[in-house]
PDB file of N, CA, C and O in Angstrom:
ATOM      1  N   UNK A   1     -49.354-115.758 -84.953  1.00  0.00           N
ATOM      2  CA  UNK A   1     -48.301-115.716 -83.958  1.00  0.00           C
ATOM      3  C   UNK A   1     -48.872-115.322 -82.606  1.00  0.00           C
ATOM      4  O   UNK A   1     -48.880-116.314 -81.878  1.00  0.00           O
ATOM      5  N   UNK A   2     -49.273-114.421 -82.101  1.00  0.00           N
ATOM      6  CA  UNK A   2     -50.474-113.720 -81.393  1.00  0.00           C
ATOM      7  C   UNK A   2     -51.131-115.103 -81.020  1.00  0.00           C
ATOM      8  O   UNK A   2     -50.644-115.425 -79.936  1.00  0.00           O
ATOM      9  N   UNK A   3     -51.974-116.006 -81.421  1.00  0.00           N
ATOM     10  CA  UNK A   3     -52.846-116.994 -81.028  1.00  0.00           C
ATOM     11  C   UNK A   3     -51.508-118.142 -80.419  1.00  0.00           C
ATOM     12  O   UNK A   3     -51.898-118.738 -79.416  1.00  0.00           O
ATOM     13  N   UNK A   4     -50.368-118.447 -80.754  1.00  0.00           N
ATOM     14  CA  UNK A   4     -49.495-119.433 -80.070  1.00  0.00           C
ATOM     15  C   UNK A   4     -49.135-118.881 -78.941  1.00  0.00           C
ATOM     16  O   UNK A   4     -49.242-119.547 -77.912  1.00  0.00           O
ATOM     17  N   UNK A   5     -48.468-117.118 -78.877  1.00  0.00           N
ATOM     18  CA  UNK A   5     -48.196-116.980 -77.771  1.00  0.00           C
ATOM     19  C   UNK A   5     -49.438-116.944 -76.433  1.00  0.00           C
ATOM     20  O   UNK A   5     -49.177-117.261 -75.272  1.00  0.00           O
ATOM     21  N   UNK A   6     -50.601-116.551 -76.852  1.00  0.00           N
ATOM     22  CA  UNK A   6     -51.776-116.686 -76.013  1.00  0.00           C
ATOM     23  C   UNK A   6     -51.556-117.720 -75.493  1.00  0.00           C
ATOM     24  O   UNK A   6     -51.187-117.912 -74.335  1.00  0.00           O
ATOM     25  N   UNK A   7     -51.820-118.666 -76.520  1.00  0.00           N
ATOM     26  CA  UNK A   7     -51.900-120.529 -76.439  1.00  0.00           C
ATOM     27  C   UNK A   7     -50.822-120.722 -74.743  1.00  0.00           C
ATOM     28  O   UNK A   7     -51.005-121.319 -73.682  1.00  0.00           O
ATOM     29  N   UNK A   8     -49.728-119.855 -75.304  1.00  0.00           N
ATOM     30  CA  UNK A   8     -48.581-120.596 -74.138  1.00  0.00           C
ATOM     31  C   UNK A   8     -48.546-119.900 -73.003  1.00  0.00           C
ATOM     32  O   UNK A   8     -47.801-120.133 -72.051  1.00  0.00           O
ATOM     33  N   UNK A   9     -49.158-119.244 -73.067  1.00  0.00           N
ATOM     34  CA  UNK A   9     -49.352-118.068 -71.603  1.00  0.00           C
ATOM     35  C   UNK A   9     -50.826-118.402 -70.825  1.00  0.00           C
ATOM     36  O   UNK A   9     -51.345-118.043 -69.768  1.00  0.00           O
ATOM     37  N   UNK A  10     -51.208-119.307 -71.969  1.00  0.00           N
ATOM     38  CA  UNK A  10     -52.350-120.146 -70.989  1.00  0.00           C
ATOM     39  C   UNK A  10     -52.350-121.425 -70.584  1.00  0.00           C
ATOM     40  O   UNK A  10     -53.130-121.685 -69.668  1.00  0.00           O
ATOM     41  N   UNK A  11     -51.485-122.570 -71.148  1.00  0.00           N
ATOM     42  CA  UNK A  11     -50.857-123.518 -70.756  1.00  0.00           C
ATOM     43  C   UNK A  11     -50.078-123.650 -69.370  1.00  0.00           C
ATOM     44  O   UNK A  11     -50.238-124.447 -68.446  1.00  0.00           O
ATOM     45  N   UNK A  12     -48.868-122.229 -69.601  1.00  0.00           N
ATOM     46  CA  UNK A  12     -47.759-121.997 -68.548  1.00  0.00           C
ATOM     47  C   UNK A  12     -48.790-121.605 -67.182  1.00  0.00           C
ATOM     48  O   UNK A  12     -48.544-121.880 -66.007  1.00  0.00           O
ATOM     49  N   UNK A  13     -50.230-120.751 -67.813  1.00  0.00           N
ATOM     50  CA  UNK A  13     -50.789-120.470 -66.068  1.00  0.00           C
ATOM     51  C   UNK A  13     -51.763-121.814 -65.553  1.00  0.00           C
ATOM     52  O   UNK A  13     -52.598-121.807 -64.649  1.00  0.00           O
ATOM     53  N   UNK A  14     -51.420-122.787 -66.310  1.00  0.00           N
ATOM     54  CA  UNK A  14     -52.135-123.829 -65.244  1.00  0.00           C
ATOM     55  C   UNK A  14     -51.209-124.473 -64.298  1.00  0.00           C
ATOM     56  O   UNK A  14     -49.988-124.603 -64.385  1.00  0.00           O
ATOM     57  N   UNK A  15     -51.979-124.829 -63.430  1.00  0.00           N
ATOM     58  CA  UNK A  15     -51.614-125.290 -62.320  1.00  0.00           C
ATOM     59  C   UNK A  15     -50.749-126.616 -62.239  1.00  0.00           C
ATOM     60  O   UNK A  15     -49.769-126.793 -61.515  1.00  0.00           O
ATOM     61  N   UNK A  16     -51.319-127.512 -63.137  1.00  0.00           N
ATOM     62  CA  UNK A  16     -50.415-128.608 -63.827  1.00  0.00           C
ATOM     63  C   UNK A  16     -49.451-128.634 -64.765  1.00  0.00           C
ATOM     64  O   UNK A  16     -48.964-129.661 -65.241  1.00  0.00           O
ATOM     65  N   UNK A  17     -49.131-127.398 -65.074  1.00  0.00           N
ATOM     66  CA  UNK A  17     -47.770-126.875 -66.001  1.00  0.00           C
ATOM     67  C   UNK A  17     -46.752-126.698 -64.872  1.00  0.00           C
ATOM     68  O   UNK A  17     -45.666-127.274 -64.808  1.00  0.00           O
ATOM     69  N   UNK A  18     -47.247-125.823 -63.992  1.00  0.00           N
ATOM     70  CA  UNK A  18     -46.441-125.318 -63.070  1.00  0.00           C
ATOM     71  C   UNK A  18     -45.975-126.547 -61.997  1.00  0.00           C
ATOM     72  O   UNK A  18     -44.812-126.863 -61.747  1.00  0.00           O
ATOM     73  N   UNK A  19     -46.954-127.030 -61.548  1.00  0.00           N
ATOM     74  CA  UNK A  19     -46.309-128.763 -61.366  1.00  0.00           C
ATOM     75  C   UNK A  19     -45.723-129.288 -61.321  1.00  0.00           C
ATOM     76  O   UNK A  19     -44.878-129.625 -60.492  1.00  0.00           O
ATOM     77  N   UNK A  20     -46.199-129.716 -62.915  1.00  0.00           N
ATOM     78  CA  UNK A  20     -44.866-130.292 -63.431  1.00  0.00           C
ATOM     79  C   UNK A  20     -43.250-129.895 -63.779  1.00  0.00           C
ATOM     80  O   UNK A  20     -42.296-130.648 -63.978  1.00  0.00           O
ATOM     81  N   UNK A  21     -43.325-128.391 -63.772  1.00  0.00           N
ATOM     82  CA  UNK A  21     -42.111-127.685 -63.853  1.00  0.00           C
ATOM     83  C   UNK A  21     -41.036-127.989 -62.780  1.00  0.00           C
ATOM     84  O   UNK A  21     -39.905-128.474 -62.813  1.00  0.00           O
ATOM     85  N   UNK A  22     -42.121-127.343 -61.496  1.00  0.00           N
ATOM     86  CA  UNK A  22     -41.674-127.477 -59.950  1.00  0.00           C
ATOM     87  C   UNK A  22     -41.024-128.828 -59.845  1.00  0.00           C
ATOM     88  O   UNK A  22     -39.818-128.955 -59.634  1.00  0.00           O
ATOM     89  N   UNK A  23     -41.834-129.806 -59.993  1.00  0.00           N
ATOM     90  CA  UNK A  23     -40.856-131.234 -60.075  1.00  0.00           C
ATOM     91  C   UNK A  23     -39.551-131.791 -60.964  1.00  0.00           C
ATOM     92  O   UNK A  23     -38.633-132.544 -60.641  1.00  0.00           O
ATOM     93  N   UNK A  24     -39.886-131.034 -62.346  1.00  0.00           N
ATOM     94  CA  UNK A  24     -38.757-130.710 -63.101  1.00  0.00           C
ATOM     95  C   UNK A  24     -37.075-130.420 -62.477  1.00  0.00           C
ATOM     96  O   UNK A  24     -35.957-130.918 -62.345  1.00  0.00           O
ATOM     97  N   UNK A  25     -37.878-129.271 -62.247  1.00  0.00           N
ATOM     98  CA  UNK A  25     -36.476-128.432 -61.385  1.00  0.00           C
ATOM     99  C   UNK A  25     -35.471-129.232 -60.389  1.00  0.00           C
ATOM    100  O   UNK A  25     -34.281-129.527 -60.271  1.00  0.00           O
ATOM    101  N   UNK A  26     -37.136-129.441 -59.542  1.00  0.00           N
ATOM    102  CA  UNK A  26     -36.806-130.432 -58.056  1.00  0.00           C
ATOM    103  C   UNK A  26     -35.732-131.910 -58.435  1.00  0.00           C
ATOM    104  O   UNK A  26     -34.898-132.492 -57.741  1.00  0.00           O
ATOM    105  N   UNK A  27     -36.176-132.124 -59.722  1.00  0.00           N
ATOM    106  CA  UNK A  27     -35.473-133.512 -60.020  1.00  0.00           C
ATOM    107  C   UNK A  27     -34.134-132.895 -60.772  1.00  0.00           C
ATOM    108  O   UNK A  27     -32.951-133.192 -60.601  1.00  0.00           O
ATOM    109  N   UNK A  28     -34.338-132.569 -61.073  1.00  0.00           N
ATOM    110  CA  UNK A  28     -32.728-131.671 -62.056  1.00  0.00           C
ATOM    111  C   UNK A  28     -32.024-131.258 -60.585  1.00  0.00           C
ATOM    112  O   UNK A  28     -30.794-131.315 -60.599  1.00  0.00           O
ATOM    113  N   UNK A  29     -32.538-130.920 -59.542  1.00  0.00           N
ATOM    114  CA  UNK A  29     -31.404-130.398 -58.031  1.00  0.00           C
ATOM    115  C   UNK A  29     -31.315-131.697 -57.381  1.00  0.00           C
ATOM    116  O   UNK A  29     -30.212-131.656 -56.835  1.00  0.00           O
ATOM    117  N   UNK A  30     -31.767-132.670 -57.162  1.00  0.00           N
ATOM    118  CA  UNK A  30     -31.969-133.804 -56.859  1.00  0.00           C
ATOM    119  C   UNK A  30     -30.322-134.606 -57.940  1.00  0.00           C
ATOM    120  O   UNK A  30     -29.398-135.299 -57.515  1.00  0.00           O
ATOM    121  N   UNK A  31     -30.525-134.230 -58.987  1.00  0.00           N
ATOM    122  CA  UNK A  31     -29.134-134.955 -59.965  1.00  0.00           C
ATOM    123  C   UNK A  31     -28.469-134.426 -59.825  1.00  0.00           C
ATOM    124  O   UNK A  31     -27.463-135.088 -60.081  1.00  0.00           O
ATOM    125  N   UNK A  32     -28.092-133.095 -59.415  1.00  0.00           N
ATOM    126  CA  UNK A  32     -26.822-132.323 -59.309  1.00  0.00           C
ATOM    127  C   UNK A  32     -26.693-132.572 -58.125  1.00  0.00           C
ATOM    128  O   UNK A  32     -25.479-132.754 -58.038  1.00  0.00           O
ATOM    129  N   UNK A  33     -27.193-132.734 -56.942  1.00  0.00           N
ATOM    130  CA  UNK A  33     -26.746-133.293 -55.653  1.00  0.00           C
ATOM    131  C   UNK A  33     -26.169-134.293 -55.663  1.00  0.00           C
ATOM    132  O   UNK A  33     -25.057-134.266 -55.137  1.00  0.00           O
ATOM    133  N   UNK A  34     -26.540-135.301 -56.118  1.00  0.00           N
ATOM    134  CA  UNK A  34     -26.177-136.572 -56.529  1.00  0.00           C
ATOM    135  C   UNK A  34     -24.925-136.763 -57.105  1.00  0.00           C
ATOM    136  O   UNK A  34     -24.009-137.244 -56.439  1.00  0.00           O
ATOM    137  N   UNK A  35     -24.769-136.409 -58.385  1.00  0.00           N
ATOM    138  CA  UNK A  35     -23.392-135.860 -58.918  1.00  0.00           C
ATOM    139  C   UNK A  35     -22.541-135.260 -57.893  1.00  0.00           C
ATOM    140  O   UNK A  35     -21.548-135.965 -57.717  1.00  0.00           O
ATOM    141  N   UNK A  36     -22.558-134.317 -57.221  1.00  0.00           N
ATOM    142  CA  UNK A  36     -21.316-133.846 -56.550  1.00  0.00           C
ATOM    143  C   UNK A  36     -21.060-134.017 -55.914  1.00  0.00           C
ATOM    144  O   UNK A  36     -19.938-133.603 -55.623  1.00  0.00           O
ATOM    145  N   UNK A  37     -21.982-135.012 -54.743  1.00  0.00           N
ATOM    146  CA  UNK A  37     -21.895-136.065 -54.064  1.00  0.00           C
ATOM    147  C   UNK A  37     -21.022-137.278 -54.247  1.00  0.00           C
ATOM    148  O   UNK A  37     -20.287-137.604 -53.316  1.00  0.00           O
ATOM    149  N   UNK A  38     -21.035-138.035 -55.457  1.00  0.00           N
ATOM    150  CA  UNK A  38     -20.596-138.492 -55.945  1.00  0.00           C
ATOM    151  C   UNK A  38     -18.935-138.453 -56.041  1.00  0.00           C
ATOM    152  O   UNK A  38     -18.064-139.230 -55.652  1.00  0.00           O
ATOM    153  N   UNK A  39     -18.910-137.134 -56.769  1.00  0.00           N
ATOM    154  CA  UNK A  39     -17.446-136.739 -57.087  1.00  0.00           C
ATOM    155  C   UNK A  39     -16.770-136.280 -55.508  1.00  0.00           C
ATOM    156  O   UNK A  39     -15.987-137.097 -55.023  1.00  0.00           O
ATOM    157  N   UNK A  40     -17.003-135.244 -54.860  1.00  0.00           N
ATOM    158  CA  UNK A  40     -16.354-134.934 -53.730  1.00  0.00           C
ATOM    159  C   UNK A  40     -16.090-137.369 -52.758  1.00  0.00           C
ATOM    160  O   UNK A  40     -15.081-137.948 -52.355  1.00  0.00           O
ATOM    161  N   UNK A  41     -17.131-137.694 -52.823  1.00  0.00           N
ATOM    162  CA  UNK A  41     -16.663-138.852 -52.393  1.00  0.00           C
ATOM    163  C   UNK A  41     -15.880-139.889 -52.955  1.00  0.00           C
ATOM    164  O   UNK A  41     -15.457-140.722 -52.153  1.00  0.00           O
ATOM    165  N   UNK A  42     -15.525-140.060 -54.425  1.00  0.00           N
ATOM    166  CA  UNK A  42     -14.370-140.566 -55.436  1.00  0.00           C
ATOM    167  C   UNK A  42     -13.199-139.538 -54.867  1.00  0.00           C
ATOM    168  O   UNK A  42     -12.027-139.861 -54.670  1.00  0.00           O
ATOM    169  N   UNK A  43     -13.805-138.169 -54.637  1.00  0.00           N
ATOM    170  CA  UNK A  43     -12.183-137.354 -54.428  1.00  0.00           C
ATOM    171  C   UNK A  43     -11.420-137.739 -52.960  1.00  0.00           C
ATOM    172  O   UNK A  43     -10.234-137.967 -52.720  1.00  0.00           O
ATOM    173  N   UNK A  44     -12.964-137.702 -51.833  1.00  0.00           N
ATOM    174  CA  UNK A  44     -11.918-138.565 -50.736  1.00  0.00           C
ATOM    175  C   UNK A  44     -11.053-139.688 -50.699  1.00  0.00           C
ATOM    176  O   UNK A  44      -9.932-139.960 -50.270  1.00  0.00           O
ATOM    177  N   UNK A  45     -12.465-140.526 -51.621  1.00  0.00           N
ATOM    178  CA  UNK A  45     -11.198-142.004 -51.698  1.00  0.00           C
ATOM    179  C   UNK A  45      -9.722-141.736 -52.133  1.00  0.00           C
ATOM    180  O   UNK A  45      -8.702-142.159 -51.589  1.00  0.00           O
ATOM    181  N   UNK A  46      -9.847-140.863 -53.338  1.00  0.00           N
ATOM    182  CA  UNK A  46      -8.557-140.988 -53.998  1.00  0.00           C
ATOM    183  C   UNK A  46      -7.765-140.304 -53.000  1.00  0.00           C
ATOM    184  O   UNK A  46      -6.558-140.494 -53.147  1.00  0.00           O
ATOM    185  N   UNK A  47      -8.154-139.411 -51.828  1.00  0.00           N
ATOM    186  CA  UNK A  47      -7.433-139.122 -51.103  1.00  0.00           C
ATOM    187  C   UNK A  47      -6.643-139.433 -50.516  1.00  0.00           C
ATOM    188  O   UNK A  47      -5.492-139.011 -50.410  1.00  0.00           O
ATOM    189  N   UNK A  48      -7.625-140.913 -49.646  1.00  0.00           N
ATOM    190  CA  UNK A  48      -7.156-141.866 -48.723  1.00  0.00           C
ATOM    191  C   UNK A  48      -6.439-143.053 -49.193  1.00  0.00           C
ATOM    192  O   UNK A  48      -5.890-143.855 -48.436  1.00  0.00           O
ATOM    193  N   UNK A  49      -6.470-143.155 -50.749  1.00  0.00           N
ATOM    194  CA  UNK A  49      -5.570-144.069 -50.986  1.00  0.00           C
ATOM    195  C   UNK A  49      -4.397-143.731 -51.602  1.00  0.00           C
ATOM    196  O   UNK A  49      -3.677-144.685 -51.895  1.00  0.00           O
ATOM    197  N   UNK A  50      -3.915-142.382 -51.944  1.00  0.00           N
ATOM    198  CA  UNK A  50      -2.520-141.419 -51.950  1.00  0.00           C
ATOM    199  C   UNK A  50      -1.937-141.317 -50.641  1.00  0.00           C
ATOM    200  O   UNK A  50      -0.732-141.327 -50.385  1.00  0.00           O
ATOM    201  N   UNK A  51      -3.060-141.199 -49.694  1.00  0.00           N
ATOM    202  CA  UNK A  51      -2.319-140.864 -48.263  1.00  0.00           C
ATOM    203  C   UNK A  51      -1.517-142.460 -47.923  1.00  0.00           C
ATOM    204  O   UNK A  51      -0.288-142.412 -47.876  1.00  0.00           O
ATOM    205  N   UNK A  52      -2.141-143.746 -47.709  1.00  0.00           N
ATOM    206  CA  UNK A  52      -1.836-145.119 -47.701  1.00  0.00           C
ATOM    207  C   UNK A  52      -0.492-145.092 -48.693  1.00  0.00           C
ATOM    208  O   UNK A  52       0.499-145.672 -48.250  1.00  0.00           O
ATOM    209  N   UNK A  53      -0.406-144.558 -49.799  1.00  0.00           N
ATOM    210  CA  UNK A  53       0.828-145.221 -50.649  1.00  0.00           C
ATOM    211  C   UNK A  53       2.090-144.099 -49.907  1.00  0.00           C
ATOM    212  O   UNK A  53       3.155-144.582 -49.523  1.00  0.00           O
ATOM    213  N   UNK A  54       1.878-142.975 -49.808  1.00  0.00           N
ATOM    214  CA  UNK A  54       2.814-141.879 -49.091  1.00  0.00           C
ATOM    215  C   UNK A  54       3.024-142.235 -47.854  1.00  0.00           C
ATOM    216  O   UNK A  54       4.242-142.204 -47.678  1.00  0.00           O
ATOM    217  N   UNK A  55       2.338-142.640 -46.655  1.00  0.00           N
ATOM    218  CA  UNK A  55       2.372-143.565 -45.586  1.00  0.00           C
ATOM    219  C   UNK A  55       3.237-144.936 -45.642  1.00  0.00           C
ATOM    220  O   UNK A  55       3.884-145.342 -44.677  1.00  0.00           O
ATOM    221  N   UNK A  56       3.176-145.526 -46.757  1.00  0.00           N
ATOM    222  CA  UNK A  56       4.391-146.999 -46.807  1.00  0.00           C
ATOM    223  C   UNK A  56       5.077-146.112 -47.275  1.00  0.00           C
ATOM    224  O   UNK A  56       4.491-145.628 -46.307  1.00  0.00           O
ATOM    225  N   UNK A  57       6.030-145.007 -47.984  1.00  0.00           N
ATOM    226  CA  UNK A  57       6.616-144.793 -48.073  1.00  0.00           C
ATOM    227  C   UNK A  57       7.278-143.848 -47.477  1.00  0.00           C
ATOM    228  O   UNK A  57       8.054-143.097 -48.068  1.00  0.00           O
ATOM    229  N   UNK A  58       6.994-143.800 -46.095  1.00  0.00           N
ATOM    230  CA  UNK A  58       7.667-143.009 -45.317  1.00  0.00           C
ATOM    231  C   UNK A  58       7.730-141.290 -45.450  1.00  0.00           C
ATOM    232  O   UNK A  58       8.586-140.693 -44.798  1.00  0.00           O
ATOM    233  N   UNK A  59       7.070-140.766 -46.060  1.00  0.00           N
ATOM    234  CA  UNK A  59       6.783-139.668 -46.284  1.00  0.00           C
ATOM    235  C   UNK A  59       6.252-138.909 -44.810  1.00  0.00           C
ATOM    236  O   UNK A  59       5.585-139.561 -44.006  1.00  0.00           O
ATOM    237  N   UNK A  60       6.595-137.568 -44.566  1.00  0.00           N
ATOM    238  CA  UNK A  60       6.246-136.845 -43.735  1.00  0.00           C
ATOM    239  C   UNK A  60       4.954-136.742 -43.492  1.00  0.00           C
ATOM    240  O   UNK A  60       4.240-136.873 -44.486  1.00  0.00           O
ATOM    241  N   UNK A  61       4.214-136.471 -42.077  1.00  0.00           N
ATOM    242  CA  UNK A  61       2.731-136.601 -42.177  1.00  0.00           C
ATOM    243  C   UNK A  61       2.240-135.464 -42.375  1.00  0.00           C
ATOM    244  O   UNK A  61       1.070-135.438 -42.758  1.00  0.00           O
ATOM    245  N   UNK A  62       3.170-133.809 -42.128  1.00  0.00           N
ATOM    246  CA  UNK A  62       2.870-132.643 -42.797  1.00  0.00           C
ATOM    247  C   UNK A  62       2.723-132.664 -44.264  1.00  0.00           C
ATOM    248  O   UNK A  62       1.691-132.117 -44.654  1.00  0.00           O
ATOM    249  N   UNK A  63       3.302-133.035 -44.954  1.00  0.00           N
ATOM    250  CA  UNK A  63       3.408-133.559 -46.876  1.00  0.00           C
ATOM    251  C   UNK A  63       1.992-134.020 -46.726  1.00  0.00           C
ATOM    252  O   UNK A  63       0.986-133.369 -47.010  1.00  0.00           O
ATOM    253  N   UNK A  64       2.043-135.030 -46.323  1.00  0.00           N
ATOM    254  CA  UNK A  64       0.936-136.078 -46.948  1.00  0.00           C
ATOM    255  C   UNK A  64      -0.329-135.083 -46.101  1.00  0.00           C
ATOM    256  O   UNK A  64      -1.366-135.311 -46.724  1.00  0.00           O
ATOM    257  N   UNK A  65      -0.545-134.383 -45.287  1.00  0.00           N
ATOM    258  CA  UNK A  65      -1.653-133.586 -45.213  1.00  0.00           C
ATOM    259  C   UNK A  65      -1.939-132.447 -46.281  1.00  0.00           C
ATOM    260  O   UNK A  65      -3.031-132.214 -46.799  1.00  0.00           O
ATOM    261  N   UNK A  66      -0.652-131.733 -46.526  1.00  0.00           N
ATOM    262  CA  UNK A  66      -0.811-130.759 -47.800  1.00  0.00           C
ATOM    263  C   UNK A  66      -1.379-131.617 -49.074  1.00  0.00           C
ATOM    264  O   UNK A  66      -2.315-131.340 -49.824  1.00  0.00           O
ATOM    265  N   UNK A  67      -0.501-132.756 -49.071  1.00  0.00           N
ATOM    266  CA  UNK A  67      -1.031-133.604 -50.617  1.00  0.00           C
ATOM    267  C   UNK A  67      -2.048-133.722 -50.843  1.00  0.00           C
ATOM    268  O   UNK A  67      -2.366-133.369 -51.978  1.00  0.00           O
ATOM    269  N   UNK A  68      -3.117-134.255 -49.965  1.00  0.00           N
ATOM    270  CA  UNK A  68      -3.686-135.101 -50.127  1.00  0.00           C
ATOM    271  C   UNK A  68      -5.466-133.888 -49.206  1.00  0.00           C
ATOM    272  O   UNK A  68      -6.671-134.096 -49.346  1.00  0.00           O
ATOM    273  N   UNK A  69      -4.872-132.982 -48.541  1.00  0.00           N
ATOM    274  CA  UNK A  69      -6.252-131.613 -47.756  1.00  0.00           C
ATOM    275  C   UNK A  69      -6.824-133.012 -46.533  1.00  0.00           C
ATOM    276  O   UNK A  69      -7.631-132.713 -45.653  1.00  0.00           O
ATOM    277  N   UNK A  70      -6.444-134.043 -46.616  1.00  0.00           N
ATOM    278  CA  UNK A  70      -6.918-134.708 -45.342  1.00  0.00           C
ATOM    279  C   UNK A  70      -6.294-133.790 -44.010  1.00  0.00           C
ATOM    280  O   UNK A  70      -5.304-133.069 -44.131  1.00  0.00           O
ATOM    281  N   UNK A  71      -7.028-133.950 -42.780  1.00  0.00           N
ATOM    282  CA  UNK A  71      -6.949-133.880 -41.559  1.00  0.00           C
ATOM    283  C   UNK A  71      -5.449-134.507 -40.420  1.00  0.00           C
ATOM    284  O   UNK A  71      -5.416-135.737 -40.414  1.00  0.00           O
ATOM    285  N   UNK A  72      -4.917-134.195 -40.008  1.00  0.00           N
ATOM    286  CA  UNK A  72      -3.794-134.973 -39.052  1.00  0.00           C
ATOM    287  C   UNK A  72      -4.897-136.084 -38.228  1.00  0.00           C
ATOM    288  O   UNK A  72      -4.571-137.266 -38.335  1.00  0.00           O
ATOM    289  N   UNK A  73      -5.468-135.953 -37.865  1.00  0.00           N
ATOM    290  CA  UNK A  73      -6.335-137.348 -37.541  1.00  0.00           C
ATOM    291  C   UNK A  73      -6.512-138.222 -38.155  1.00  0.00           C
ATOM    292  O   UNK A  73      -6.243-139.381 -37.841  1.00  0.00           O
ATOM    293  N   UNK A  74      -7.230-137.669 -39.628  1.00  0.00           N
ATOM    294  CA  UNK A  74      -7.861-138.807 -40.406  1.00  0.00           C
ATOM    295  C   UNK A  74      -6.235-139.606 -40.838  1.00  0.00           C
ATOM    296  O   UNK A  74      -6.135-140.832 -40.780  1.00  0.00           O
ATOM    297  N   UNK A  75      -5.178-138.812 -41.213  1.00  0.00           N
ATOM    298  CA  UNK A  75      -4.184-139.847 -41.566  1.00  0.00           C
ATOM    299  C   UNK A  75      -3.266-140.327 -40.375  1.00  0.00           C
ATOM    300  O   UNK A  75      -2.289-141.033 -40.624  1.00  0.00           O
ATOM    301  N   UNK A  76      -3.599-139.912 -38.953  1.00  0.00           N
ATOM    302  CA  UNK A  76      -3.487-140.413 -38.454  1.00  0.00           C
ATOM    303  C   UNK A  76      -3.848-142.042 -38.022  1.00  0.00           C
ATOM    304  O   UNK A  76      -3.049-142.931 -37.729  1.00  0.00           O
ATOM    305  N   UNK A  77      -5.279-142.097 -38.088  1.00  0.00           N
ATOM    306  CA  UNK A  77      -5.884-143.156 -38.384  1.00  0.00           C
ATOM    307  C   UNK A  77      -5.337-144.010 -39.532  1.00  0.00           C
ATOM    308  O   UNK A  77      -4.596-144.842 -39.009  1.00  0.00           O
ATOM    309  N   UNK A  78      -5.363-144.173 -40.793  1.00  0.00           N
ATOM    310  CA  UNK A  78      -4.606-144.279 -42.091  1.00  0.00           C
ATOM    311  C   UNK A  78      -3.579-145.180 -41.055  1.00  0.00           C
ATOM    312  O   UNK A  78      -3.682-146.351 -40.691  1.00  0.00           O
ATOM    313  N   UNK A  79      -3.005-144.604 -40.875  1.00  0.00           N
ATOM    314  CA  UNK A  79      -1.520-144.793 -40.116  1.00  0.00           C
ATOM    315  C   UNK A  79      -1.608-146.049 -39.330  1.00  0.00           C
ATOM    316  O   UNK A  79      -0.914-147.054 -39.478  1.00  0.00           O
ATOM    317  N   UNK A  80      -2.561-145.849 -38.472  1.00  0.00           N
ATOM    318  CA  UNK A  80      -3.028-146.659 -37.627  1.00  0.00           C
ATOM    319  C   UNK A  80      -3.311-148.194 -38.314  1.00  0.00           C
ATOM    320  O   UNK A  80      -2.715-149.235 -38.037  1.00  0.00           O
ATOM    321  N   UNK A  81      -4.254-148.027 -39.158  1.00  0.00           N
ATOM    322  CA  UNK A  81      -4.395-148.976 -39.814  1.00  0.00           C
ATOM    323  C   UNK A  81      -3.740-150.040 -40.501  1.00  0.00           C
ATOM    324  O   UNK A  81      -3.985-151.246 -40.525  1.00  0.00           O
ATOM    325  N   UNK A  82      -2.666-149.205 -41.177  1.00  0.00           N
ATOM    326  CA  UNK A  82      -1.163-149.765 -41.745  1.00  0.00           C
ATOM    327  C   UNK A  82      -0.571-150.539 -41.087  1.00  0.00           C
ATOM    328  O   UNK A  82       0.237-151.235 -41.701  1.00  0.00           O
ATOM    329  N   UNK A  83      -0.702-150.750 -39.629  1.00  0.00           N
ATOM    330  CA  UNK A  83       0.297-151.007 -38.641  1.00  0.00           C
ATOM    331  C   UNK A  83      -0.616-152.744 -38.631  1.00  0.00           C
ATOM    332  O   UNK A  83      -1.823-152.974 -38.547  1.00  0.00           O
ATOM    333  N   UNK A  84       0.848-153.936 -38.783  1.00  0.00           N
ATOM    334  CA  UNK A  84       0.387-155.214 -38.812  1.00  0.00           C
ATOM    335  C   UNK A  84      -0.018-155.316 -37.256  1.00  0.00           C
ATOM    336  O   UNK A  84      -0.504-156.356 -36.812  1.00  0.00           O
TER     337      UNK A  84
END
C-alpha cells in the first residue's frame, strides 16, 4: 500500500500530471461557461417571445416588464417591431 501511494505522489509531482490537470480543469470551466451561456440566452429568447405574444395582446408594458425581467426599452423596441 505504502509503494502505490509513493507511486502517486510521484506521478501527481510531475510536471506533465499537473498539465494535464491544469487543462482538465481549464476545459471543464470552458463547458460550464458554455452551458450557462447557453441557458441564460434560450432564457432571453423565451423572454422576447412572451413579451411579442403579451404585446399582441394588449397587455400593459409595466406587466410585461415584471413577466418577462426585460428592460422598458428592450420591449419597447419589441413594440416597435410589431408595428406593420
Amino acid at each position: 500500500m505504502s509503494e502505490a501511494i509513493e507511486a502517486y505522489y510521484h506521478i501527481t509531482a510531475e510536471s506533465e500530471f499537473r498539465e494535464r490537470e491544469r487543462l482538465y480543469e481549464k476545459a471543464r470551466h470552458i463547458e460550464a461557461s458554455a452551458l450557462y451561456y447557453a441557458e441564460c440566452n434560450a432564457k432571453r429568447k423565451n423572454s422576447l417571445e412572451i413579451a411579442k405574444k403579451l404585446l399582441r395582446r394588449n397587455r400593459p408594458i409595466d406587466e410585461i416588464i415584471e413577466d418577462t425581467g426585460l428592460t422598458r426599452e428592450e420591449v419597447d423596441s419589441i413594440e416597435q417591431s410589431l408595428i406593420p
